[in-house]
C-alpha positions as a LaTeX table, in Angstrom:
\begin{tabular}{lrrr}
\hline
Residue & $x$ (\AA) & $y$ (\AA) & $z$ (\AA) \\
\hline
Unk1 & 0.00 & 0.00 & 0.00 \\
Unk2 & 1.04 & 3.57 & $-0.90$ \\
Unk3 & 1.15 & 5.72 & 2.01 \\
Unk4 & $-0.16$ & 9.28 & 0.67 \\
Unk5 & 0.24 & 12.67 & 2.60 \\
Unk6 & $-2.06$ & 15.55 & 2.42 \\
Unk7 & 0.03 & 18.55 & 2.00 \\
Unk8 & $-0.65$ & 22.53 & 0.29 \\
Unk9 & 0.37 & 20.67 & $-3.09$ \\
Unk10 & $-2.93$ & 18.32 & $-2.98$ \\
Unk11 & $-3.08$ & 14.52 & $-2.14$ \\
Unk12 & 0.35 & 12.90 & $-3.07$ \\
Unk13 & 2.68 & 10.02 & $-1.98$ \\
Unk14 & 5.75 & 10.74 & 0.50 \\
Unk15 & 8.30 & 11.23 & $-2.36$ \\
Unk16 & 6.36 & 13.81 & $-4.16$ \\
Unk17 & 5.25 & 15.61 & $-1.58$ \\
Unk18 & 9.02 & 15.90 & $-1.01$ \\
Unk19 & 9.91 & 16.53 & $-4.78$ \\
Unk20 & 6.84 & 19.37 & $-4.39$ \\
Unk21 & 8.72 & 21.29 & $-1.23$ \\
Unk22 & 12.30 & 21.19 & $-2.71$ \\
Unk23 & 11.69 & 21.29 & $-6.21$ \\
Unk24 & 8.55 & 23.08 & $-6.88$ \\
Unk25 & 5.17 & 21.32 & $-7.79$ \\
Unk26 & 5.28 & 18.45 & $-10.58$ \\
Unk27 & 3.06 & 18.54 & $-13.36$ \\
Unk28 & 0.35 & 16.71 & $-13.88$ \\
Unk29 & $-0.41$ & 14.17 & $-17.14$ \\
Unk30 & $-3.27$ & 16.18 & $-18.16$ \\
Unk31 & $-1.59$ & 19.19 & $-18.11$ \\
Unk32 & 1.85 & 17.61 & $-20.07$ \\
Unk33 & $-1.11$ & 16.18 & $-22.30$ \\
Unk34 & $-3.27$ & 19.19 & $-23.29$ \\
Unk35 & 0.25 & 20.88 & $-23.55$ \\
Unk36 & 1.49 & 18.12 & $-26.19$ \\
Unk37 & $-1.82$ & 18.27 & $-28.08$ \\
Unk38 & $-1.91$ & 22.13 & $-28.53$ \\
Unk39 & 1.33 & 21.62 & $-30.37$ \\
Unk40 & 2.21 & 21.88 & $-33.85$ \\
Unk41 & 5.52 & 20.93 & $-35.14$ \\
Unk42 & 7.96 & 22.53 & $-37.80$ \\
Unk43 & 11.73 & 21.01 & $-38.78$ \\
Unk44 & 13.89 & 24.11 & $-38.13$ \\
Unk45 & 16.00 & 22.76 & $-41.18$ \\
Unk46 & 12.90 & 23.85 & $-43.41$ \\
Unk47 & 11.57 & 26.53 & $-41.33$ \\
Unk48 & 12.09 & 30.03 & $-41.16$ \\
Unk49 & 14.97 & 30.18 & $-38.96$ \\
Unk50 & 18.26 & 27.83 & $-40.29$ \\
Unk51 & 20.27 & 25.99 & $-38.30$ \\
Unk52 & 23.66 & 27.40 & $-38.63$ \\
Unk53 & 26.50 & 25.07 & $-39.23$ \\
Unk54 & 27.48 & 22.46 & $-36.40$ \\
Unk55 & 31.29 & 23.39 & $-36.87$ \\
Unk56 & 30.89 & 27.53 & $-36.24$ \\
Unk57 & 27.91 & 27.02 & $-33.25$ \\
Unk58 & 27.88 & 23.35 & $-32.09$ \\
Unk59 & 24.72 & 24.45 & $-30.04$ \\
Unk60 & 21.72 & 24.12 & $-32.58$ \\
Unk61 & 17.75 & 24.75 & $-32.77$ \\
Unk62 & 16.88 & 21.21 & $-34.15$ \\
Unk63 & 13.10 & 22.02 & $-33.43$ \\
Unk64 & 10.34 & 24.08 & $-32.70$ \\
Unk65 & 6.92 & 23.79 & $-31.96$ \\
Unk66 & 4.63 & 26.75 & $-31.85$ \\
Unk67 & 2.06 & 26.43 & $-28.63$ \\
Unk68 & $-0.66$ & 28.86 & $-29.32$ \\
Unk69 & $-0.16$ & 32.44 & $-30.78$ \\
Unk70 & 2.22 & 33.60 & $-28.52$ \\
Unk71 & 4.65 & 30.59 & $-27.17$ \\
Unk72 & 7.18 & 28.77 & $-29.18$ \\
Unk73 & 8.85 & 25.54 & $-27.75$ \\
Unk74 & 12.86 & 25.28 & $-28.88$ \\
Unk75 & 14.43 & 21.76 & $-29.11$ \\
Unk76 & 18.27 & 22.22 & $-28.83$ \\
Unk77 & 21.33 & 19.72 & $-29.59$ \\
Unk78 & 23.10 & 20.97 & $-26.58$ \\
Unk79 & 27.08 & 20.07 & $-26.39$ \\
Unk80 & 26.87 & 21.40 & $-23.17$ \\
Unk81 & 23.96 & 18.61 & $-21.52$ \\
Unk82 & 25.59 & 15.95 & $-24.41$ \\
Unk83 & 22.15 & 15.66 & $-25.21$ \\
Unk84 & 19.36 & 18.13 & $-25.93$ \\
Unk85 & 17.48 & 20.42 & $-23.79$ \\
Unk86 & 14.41 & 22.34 & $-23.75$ \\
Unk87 & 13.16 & 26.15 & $-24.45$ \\
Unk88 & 10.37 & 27.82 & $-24.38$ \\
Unk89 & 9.64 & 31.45 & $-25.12$ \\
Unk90 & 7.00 & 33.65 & $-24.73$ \\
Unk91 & 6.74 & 36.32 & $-27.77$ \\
Unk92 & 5.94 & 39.84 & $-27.74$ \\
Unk93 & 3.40 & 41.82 & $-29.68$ \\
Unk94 & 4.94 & 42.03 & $-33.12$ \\
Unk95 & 7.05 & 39.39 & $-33.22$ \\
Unk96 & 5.54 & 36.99 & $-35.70$ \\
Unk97 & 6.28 & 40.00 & $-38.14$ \\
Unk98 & 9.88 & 40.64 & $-37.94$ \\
Unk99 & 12.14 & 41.47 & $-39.96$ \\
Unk100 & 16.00 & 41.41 & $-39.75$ \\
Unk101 & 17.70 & 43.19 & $-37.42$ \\
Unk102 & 14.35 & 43.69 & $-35.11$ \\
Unk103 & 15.25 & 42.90 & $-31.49$ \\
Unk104 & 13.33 & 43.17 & $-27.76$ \\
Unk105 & 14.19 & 43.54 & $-24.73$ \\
Unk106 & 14.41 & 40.30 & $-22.59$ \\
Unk107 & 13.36 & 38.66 & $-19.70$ \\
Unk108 & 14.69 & 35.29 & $-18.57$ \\
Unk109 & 12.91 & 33.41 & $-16.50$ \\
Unk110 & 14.60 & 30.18 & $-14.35$ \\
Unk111 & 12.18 & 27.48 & $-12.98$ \\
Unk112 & 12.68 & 25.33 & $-9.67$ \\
Unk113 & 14.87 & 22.39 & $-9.24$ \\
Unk114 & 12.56 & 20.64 & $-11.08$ \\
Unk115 & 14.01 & 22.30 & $-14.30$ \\
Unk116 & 10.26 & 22.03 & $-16.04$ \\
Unk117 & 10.73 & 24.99 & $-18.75$ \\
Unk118 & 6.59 & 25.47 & $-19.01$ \\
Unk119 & 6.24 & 26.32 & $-15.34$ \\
Unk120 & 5.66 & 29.86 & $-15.78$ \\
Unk121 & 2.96 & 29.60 & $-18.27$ \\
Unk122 & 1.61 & 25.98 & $-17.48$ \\
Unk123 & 1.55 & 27.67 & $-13.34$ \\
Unk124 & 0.80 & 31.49 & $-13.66$ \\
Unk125 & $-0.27$ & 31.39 & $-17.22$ \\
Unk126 & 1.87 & 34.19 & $-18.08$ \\
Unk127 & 0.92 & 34.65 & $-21.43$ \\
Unk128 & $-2.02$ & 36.18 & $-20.18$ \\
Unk129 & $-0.23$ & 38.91 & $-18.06$ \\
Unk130 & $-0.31$ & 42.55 & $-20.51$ \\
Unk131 & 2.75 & 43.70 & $-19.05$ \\
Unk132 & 4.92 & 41.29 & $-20.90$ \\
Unk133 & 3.22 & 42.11 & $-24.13$ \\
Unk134 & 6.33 & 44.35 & $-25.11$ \\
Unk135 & 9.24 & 41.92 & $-23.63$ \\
Unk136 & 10.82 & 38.85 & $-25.03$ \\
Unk137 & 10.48 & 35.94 & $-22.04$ \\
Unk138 & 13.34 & 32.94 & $-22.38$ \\
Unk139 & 12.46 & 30.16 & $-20.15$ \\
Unk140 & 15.02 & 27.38 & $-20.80$ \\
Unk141 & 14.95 & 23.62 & $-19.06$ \\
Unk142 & 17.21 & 22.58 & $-16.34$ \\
Unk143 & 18.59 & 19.03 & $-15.90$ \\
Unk144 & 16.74 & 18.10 & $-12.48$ \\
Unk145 & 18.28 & 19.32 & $-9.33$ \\
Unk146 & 21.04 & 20.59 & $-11.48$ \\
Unk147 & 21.67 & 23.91 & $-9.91$ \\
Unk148 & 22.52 & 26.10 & $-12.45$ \\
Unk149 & 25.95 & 25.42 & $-12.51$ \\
Unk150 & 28.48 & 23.68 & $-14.57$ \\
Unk151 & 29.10 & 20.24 & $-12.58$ \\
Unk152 & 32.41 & 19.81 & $-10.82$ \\
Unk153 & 31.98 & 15.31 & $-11.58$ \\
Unk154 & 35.41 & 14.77 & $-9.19$ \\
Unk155 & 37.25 & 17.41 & $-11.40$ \\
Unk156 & 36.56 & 15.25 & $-14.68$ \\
Unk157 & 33.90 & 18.79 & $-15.38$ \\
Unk158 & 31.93 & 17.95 & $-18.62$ \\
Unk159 & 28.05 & 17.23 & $-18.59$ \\
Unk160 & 25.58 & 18.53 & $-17.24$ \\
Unk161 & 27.50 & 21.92 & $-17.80$ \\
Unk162 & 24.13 & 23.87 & $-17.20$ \\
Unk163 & 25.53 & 27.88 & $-16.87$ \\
Unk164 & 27.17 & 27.20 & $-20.07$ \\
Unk165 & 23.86 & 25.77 & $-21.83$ \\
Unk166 & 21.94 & 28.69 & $-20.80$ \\
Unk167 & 24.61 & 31.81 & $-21.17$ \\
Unk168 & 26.66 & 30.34 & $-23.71$ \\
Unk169 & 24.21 & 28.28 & $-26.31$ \\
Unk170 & 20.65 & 29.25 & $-25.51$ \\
Unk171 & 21.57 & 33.23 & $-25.39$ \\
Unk172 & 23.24 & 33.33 & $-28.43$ \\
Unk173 & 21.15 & 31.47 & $-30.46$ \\
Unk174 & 17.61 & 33.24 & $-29.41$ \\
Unk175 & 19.64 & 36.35 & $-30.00$ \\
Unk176 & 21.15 & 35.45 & $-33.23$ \\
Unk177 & 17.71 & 33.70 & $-34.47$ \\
Unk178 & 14.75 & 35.03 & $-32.26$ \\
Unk179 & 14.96 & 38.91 & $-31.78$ \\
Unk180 & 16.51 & 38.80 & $-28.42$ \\
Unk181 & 18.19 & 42.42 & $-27.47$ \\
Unk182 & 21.34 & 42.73 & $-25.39$ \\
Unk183 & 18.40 & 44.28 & $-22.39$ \\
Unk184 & 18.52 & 41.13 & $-20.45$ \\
Unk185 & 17.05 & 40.56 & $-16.92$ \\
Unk186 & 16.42 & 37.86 & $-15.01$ \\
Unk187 & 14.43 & 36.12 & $-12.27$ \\
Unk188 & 13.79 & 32.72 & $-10.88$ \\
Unk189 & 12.00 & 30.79 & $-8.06$ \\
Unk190 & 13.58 & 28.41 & $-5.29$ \\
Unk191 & 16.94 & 27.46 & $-7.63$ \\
Unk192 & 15.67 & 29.29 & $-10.45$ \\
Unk193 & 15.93 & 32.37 & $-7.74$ \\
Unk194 & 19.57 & 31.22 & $-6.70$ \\
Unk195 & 20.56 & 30.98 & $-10.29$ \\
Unk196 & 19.12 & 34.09 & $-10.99$ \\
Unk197 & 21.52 & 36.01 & $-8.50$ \\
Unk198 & 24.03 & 33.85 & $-9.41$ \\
Unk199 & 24.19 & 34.01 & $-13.35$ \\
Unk200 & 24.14 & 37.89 & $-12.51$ \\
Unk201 & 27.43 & 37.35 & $-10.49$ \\
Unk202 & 29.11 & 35.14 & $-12.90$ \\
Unk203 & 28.68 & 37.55 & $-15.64$ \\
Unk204 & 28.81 & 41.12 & $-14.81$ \\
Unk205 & 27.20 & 43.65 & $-17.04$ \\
Unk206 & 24.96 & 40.42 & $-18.68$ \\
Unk207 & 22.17 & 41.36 & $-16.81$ \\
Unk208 & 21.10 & 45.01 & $-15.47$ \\
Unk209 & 18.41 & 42.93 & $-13.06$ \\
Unk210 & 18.17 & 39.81 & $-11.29$ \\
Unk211 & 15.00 & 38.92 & $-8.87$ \\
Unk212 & 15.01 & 35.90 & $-6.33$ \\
Unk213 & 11.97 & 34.18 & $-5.04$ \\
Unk214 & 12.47 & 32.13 & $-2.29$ \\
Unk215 & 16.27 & 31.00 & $-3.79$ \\
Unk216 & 19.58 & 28.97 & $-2.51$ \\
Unk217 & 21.10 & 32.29 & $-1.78$ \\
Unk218 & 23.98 & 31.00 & 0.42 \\
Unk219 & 24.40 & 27.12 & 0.13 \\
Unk220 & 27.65 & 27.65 & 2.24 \\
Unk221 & 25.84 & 28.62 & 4.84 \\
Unk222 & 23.61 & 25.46 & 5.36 \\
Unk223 & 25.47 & 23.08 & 3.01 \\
Unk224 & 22.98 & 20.03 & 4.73 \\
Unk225 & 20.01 & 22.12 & 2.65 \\
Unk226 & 21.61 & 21.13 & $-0.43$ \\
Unk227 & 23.14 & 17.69 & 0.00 \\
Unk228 & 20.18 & 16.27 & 2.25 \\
Unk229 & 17.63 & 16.55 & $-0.54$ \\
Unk230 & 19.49 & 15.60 & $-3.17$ \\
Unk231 & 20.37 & 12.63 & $-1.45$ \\
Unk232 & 16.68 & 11.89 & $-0.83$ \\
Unk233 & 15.85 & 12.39 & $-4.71$ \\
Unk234 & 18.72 & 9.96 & $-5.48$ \\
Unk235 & 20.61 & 13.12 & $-6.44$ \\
Unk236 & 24.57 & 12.49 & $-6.13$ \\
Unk237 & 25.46 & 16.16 & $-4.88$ \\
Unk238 & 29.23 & 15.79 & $-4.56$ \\
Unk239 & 29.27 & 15.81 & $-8.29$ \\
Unk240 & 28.33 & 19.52 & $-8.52$ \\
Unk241 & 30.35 & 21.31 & $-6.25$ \\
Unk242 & 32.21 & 18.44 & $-4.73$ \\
Unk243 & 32.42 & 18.16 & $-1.08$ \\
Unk244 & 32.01 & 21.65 & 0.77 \\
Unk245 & 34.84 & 20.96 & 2.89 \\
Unk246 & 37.80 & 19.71 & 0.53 \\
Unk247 & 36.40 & 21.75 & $-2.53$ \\
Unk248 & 35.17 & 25.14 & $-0.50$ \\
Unk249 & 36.05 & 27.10 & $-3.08$ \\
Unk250 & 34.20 & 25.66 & $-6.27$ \\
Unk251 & 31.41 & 26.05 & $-3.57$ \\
Unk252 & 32.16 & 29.98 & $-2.73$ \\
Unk253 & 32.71 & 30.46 & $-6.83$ \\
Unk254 & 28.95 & 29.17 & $-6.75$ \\
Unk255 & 27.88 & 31.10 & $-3.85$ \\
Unk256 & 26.65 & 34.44 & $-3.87$ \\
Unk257 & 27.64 & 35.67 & $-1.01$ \\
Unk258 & 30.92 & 35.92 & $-1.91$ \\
Unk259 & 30.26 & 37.18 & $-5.16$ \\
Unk260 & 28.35 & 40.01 & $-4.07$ \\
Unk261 & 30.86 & 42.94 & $-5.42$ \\
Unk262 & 30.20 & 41.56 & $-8.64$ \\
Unk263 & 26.98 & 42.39 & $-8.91$ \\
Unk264 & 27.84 & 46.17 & $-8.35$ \\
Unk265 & 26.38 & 48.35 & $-11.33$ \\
Unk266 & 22.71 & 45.48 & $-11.08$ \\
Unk267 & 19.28 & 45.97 & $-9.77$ \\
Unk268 & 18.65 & 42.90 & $-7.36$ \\
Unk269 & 16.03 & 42.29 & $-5.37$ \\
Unk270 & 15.24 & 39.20 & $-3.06$ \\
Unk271 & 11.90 & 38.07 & $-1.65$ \\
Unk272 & 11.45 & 35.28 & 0.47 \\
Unk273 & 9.22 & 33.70 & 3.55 \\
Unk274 & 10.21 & 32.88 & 7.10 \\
Unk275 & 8.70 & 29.15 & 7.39 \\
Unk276 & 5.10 & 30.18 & 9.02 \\
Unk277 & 1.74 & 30.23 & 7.52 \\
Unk278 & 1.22 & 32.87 & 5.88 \\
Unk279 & $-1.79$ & 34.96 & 3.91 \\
Unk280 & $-1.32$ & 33.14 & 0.77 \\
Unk281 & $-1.54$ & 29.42 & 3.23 \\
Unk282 & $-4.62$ & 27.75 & 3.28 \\
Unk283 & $-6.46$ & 26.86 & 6.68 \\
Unk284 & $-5.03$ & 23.89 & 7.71 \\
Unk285 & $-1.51$ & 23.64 & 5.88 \\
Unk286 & 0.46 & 20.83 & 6.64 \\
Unk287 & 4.35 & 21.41 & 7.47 \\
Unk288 & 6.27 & 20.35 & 4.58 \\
Unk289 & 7.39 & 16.54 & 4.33 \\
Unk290 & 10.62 & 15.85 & 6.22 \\
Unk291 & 13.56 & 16.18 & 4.44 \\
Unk292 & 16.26 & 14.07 & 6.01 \\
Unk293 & 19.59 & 16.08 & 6.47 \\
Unk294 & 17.60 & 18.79 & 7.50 \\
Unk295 & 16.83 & 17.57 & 10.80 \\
Unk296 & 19.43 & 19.26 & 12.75 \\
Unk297 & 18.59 & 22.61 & 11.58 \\
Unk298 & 14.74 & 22.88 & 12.69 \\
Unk299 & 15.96 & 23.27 & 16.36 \\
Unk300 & 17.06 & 26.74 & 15.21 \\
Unk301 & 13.55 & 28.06 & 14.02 \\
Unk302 & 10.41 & 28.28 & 16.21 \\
Unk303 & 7.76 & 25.67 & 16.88 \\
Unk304 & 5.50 & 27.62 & 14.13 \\
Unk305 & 7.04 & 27.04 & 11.40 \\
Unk306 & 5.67 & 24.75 & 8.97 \\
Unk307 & 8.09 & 25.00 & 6.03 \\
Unk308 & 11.73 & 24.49 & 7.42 \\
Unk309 & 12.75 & 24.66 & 3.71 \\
Unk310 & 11.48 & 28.25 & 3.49 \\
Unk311 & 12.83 & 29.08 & 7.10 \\
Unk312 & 16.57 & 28.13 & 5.56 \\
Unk313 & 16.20 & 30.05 & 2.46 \\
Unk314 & 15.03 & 33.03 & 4.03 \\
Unk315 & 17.80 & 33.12 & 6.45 \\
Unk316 & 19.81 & 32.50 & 3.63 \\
Unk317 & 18.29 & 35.57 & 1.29 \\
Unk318 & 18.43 & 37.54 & 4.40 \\
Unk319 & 22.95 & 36.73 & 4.56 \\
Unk320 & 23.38 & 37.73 & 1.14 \\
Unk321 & 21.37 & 40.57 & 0.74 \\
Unk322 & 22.88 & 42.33 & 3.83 \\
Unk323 & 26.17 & 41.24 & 2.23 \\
Unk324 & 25.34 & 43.25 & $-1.02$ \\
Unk325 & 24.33 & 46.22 & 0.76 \\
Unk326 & 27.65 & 45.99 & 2.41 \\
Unk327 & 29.50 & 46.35 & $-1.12$ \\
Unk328 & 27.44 & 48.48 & $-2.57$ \\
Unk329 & 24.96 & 47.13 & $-4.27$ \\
Unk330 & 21.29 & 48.20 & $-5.15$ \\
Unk331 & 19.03 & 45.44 & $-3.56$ \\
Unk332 & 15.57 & 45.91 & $-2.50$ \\
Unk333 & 14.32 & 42.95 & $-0.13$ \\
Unk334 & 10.42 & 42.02 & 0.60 \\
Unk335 & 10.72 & 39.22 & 3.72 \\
Unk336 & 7.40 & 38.16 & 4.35 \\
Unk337 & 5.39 & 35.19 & 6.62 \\
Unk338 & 4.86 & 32.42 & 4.22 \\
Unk339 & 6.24 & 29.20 & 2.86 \\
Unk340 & 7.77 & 27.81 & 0.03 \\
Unk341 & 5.25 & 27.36 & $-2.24$ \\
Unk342 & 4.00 & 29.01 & $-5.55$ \\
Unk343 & 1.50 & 31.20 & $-5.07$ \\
Unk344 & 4.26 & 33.30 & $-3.10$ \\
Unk345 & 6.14 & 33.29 & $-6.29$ \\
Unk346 & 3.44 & 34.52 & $-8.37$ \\
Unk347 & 2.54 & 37.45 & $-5.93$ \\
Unk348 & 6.30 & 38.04 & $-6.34$ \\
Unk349 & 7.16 & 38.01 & $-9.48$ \\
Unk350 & 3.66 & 40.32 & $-10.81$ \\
Unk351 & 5.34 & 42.89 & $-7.89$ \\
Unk352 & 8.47 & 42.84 & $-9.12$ \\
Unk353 & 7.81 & 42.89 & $-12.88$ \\
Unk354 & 7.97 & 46.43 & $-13.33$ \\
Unk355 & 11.53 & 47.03 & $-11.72$ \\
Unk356 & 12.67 & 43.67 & $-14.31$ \\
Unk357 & 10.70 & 45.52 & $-17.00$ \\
Unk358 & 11.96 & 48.95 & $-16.48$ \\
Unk359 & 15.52 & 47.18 & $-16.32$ \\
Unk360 & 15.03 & 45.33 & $-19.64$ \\
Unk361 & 13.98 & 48.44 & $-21.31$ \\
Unk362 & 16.89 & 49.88 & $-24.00$ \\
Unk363 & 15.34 & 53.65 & $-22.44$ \\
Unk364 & 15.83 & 53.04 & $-19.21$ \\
\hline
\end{tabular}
């Protein structure tokens, strides 16, 4: 028999209900369904937008699939993944007409640990929000759990490289082939928030704004909050960063905290919960599923919170963005009650939309 566990994500088994909290909710067949059958597919080879040869950029569109007026789905041979990964992007008014040389501002937007690239519309339904009727939105896949980073694999490096698939083959090609501008921001939720921050860090000047929503902000600082759930989801963590002891500092070159003068000369902002119920929590909320390796931190937080997950992350948000302010960076903050779940993205992102959009803008 299937134990099953009544949580804010709906009826679902142990595991997922565990997936949900760390990773973001999964989606559902019927939704992956409806989203298959709205699809229409084109070859890129005979479409309007040629594949450009293998030997200049290795990284290649090998599909698309348009999804309703608006949303285009990108299949791409990815050297970086050794394998191919997922895009989808949301079009602004105007596109469909383009001609050469026509470009838009952009806004990237990261998904969970999950790495599902139709969260934000399949979720929030994005498509449907007017203010991103002017802006280009990128939302590529990530390989599960793979926190936007290029994996360490005991020094061998290689795949999943997953900064380089998104920086260096999915930016170039959407802004050789699909109108992308050189405006870029960027936001994400839970790792989508931390990779967010951190792409921002990596690559100064790349992005004029990056927005977190409940992100990894400091995985030095509670290095259990990353290893304990991956090893739960079968996850073999030592492989990204290696061990946070013996290889510290591929961890701090992943960490934004002690990045933060980097990101001098970029509008960030952070949001994130502290653990309790919240206004966005249903009556009745259960605490999130129990994450093994994370036992020894909930003595730290108080009896009411019901999403240690959340509690860790917004201490974590919290480190960092007192560390930017300290060099000099412009960060705004919103630290609310709530817990890590998506309707507190949502609210987030539709508040901080017009500071990414303003930042995206070529007239800002």
């Amino acid at each position: 028999m299937t134990l099953r566990t009544r949580t804010r994500f709906g009826t679902v088994t142990p595991a997922a209900a565990l997936a949900a909290t760390l990773l973001g909710p999964l989606p559902t067949a019927a939704a992956a369904s409806a989203d298959a059958t709205a699809s229409t597919t084109m070859s890129v080879e005979t479409g309007n937008h040629p594949a450009p040869s293998r030997s200049v950029h290795p990284a290649r569109v090998i599909e698309e699939k348009r999804i309703g007026p608006r949303q285009l789905d990108l299949t791409i041979s990815s050297p970086a993944l050794a394998g191919t990964g997922k895009v989808r992007l949301l079009t602004p008014d105007g596109w469909a007409a383009r001609r050469p040389g026509d470009r838009w501002p952009v806004l990237y937007l990261l998904p969970d640990g999950e790495g599902d690239y139709r969260t934000y519309t399949r979720d929030y339904h994005i498509e449907k929000w007017p203010e991103l009727r002017k802006t280009l939105v990128v939302m590529p896949q990530m390989p599960f759990y793979g926190f936007y980073s290029n994996w360490w694999n005991a020094g061998e490096g290689g795949a999943p490289a997953v900064e380089s698939f998104h920086l260096d083959e999915v930016r170039p090609l959407v802004e050789r082939q699909y109108g992308a501008g050189r405006q870029r921001a960027v936001a994400g939720q839970s790792q989508g928030g931390y990779g967010a921050v951190k792409y921002a860090a990596r690559r100064p000047g790349m992005f004029r704004a990056a927005a977190s929503f409940s992100g990894f902000l400091h995985p030095l600082q509670y290095p259990e909050a990353v290893s304990g759930g991956a090893e739960y989801l079968g996850v073999p963590w030592r492989k990204i960063w290696g061990d946070p002891v013996r290889q510290r500092h591929i961890w701090q070159e992943n960490d934004p905290y002690y990045l933060a003068e980097r990101l001098r000369g970029t509008r960030v902002h952070m949001a994130s919960g502290d653990g309790t119920p919240g206004a966005l929590d249903p009556p009745g909320t259960e605490p999130d599923p129990e994450i093994p390796g994370l036992k020894g931190l909930a003595p730290l937080y108080p009896d009411e919170v019901i999403s240690l997950t959340e509690a860790v992350l917004g201490d974590e948000s919290r480190a960092v963005a007192r560390r930017l302010q300290e060099s000099g960076v412009s960060v705004t903050t919103h630290f609310y009650r709530g817990t890590h779940s998506p309707p507190y993205w949502e609210r987030e992102l539709r508040r901080t939309l017009p500071l990414l959009a303003a930042h995206a803008n070529p007239n800002h």
